[in-house]
N, C-alpha and C positions, 0 to 999 in steps of 0.2 A: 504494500500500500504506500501511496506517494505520501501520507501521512504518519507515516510508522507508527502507527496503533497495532500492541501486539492482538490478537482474537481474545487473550484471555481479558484480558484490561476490558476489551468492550463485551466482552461477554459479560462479564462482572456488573458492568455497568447498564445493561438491557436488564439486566436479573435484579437491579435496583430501579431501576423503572420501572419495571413491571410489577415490582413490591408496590412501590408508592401509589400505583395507579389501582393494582386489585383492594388497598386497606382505603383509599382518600375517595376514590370515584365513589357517589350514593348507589347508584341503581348496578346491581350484581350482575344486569344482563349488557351493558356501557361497558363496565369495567371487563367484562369477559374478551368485548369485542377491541375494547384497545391494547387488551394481553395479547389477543393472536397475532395481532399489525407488529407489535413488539416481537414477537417470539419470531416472525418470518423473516425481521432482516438480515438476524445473522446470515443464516442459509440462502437470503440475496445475496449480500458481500461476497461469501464462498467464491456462487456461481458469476460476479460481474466484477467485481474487484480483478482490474489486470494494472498492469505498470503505468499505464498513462495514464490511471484513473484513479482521482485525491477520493477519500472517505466523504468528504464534503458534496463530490459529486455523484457518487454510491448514492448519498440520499436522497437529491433531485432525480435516478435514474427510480428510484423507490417510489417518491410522492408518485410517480407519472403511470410506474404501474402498479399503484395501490389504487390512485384514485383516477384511473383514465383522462387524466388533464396534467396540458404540460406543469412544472415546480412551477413556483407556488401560487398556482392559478385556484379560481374558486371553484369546486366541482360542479356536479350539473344536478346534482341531486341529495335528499337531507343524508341519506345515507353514506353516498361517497364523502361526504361534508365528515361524519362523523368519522370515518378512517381516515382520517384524512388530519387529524387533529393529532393521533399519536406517532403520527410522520413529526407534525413540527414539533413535537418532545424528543424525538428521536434528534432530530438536527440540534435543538438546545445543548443535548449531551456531547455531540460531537463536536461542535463548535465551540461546547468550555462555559456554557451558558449553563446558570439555573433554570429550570423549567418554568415555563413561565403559565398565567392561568389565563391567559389571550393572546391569540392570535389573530393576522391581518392576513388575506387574500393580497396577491401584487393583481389587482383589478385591472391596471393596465402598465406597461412597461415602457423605459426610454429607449424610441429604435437603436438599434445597433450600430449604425453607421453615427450615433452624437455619442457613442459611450466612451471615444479615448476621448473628445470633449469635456465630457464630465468628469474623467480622470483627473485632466490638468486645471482644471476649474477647481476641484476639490479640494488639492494640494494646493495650489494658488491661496484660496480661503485656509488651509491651516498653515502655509508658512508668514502669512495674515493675522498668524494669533488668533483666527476669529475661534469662537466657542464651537463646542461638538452638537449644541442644539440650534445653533445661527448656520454652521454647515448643513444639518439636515432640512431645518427650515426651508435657506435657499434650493439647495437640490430636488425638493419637494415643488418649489414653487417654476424651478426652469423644467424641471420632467413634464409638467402640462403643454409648458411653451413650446417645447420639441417637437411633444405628441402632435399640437396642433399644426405646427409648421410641415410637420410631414405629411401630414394628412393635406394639404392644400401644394403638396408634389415639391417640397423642398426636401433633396438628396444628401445635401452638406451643407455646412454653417459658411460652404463657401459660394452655396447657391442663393443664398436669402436675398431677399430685394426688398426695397421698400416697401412695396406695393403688399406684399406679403405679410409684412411686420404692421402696416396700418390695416391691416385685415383683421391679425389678431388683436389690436390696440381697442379697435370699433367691437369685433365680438366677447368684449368683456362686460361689455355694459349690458343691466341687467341679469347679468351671472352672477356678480357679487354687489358688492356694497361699495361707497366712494371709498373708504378705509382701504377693502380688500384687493380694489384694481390698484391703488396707490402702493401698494405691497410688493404686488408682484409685480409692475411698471418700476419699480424702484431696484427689485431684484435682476430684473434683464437688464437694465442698466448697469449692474454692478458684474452681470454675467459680462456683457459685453465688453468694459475694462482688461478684464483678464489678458494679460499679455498673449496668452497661447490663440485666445477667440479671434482680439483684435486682429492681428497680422493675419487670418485667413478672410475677413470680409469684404466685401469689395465695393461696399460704401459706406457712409457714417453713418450709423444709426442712433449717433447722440440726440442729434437734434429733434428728433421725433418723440426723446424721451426725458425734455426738458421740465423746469418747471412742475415738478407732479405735486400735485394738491388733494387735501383730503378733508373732508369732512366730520372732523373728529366727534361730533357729536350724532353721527349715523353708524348707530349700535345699541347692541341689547342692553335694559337699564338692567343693573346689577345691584340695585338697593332693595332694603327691608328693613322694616321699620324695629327698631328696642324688642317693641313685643314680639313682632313675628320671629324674631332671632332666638326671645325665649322659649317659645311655643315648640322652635323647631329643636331647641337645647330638651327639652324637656319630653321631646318625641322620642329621644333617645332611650333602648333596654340597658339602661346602668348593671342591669342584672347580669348580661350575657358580656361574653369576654371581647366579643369583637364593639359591644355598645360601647365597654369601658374606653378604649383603645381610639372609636371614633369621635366619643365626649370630649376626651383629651384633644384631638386635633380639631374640634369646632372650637375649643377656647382659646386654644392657641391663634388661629387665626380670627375667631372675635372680638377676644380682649385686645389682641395684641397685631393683629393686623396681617399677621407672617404670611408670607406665599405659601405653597404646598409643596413648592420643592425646598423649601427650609426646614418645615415642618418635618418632610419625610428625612432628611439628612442631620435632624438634630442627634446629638449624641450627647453618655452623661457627663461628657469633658465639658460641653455647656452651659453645664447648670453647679453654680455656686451655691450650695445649700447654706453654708454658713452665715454669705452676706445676703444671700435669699434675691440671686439675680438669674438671667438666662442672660447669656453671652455667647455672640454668634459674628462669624462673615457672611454678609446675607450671599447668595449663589448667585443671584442675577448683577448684583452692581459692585461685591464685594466690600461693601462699606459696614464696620464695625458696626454692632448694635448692642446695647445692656438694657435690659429692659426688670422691671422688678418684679422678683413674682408675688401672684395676687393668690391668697389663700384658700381660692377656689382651683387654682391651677396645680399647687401642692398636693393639693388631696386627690385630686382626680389623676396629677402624674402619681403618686403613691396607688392609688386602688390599681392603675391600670398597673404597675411594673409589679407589686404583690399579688397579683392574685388572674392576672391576663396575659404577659409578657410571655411569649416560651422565654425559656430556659435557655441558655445561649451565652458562648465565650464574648459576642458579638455585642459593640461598644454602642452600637442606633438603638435611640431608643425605641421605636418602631417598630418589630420585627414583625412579616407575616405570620400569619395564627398556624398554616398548614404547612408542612415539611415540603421541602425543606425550610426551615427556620432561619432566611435570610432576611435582610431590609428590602425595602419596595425597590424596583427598578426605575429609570429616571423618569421613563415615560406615564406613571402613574399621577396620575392628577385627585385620586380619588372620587371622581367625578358622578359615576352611577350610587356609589354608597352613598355620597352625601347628599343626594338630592333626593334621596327614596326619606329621609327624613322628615324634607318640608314637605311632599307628600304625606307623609301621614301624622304633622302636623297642623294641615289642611293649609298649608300655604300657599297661596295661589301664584305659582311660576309662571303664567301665561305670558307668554313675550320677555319672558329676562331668565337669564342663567341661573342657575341652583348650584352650586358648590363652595368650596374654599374660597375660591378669587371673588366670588358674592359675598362671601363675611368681611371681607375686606373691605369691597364698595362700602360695604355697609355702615360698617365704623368711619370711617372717613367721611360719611354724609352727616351723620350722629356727630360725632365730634365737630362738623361745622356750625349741627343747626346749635349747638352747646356754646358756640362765637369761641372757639379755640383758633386760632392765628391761621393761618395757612399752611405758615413756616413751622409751625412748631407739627401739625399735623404731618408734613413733609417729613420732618425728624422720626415721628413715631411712625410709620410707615418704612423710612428705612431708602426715599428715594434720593436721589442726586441733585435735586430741584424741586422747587414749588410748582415750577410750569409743570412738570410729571405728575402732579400730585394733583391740578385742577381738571385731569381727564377722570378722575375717581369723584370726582365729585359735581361734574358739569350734571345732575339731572335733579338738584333742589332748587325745583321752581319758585319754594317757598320764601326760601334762604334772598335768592333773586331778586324776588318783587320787596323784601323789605330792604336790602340796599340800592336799589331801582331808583333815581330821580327821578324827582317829578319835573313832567314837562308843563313849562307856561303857555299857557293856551297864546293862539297867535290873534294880534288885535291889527286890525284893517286900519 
């Protein structure tokens, strides 16, 4: 194997997958069918493992005849859907990955003829310093643009024409939001920079992509009022170990404003019991923060790390409930758990977000209509500016009309 995994190593390692999956899967007749997809790779590998052929692609050659659809496309049916899921566990293990409890479908792919493009673009962005979720960001956002240029008969990034590029500029509208064209209008612009892109094109594409403007207040409101925050605090099963676990990260991000990827990466090096603070570099802007703890936050991190926590050498506080007993992965926003709350808190979501980044909004509206500074709101939020901090708060109409001048009527 081009990956020198010996047989026993991965055999060992399917025989712990398929533990985890016959004791963790509920339904006996699930978990029967994701042991057999497990139990049959070996005996793939056997028969298709030759010299030219990495472990990695063993598994693509597997997804294709497990579930009759090229890797890692979405099958055609629930049942191929359902074998099709202990494929991508099977890749986790091989790849060095914990297993994860969700997986994505590649719904649609970047043609092949933009993909050493996308190489030097990638590298470009990290000898750029740029961050590993600003990389995927943008790569998320030029895979559309590709898709579409190709489909309107562009072969290379050396065949693109203007004419092409105002095709896709016009077919955005309506697709997204001013916010969301100004995104990715901003991101082909920053594609096109690229040293390797620029030198293949054969006209400038700057100018088409000047000037981008957006709409900052065309988006979904993200506020909730004191009560409804407690409504949805108090919807919480304190009783059950995962209620424990999600009580603690609504407060966190209520009282205290935190993102959800600070939240999930907090660890107990953070927390100063003695002087009774949380002490953190936030992950998005890296700017120090101490914040105090409130004695609601003690007790609910105490309930949750006595008596909900697994058991673990492992420093986050955080950890998954289900084995393996690792911290969340980055891409976790907690996002369906925490909104199944304000549901059955009876909070009406209609038209605005439900999660963490809403407890956020939320404190940051509350704290204005309370006449706390801006700046100082800026501080406790943890942003780099006040100007960042009036996007969290553009939708108190209320707040508005009482600093609103009054206009003097006009006399003839």
């Amino acid at each position: 194997m081009a990956d020198c995994i010996l047989y026993n190593e991965l055999e060992e390692s399917m025989a712990q997958l398929k533990s985890m999956v016959l004791s963790e899967v509920s339904t006996p007749k699930l978990a029967a069918t994701y042991a057999k997809v497990i139990d049959g790779f070996i005996p793939f590998c056997q028969r298709n493992v030759g010299n030219s052929l990495s472990l990695c692609e063993v598994v693509e050659l597997y997804y294709e005849h497990v579930t009759k659809t090229k890797p890692f496309s979405n099958p055609d049916t629930v049942y191929l859907r359902r074998l099709a899921r202990p494929v991508f566990m099977i890749q986790d293990i091989v790849e060095g990955r914990p297993v994860s409890k969700k997986y994505s479908y590649n719904m649609c792919e970047i043609p092949q003829i933009f993909m050493d493009d996308i190489r030097h673009y990638k590298d470009w962005l990290i000898e750029n310093n740029s961050a590993q979720g600003t990389v995927q960001t943008r790569i998320g956002r030029i895979k559309q643009f590709l898709i579409d240029i190709h489909d309107t008969g562009c072969t290379s990034i050396t065949t693109l024409t203007a004419d092409m590029l105002i095709k896709f500029i016009g077919g955005l509208s309506g697709r997204y939001s001013s916010a969301g064209k100004t995104n990715i209008l901003y991101t082909i612009r920053n594609y096109f920079t690229c040293p390797h892109i620029r030198r293949k094109l054969e006209f400038n594409p700057l100018p088409f992509l000047t000037n981008l403007h957006t709409n900052k207040h065309e988006r979904l409101e993200s506020c909730y009022t004191p009560e409804e925050i407690r409504r949805v605090l108090n919807a919480v099963d304190r009783t059950a170990a995962k209620g424990k676990m999600h009580y603690l990260m609504l407060l966190l991000a209520g009282l205290y404003g935190l993102r959800s990827c600070d939240i999930r990466m907090i660890e107990f090096a953070n927390i100063d019991w003695k002087r009774q603070l949380i002490m953190l570099n936030q992950h998005k802007t890296g700017r120090y923060l101490e914040l105090s703890l409130i004695q609601e936050v003690v007790l609910a991190m105490l309930d949750y790390v006595k008596n909900a926590r697994p058991k673990t050498t492992d420093s986050h506080i955080f950890i998954r409930p289900r084995s393996p007993h690792i911290p969340y992965s980055n891409n976790n926003h907690f996002a369906s758990k925490i909104a199944a709350y304000f549901k059955i808190a009876g909070v009406s979501t209609e038209n605005k977000h439900a999660g963490l980044h809403s407890m956020r909004h939320s404190l940051a509206t509350s704290l204005l209509a309370d006449n706390v500074p801006i700046n100082e709101i800026s501080a406790i939020l943890g942003h780099t500016s006040p100007q960042a901090t009036t996007r969290y708060v553009w939708s108190d109409i209320e707040q508005l009309r009482k600093v609103a001048m009054e206009v003097n009527p006009y006399d003839n």
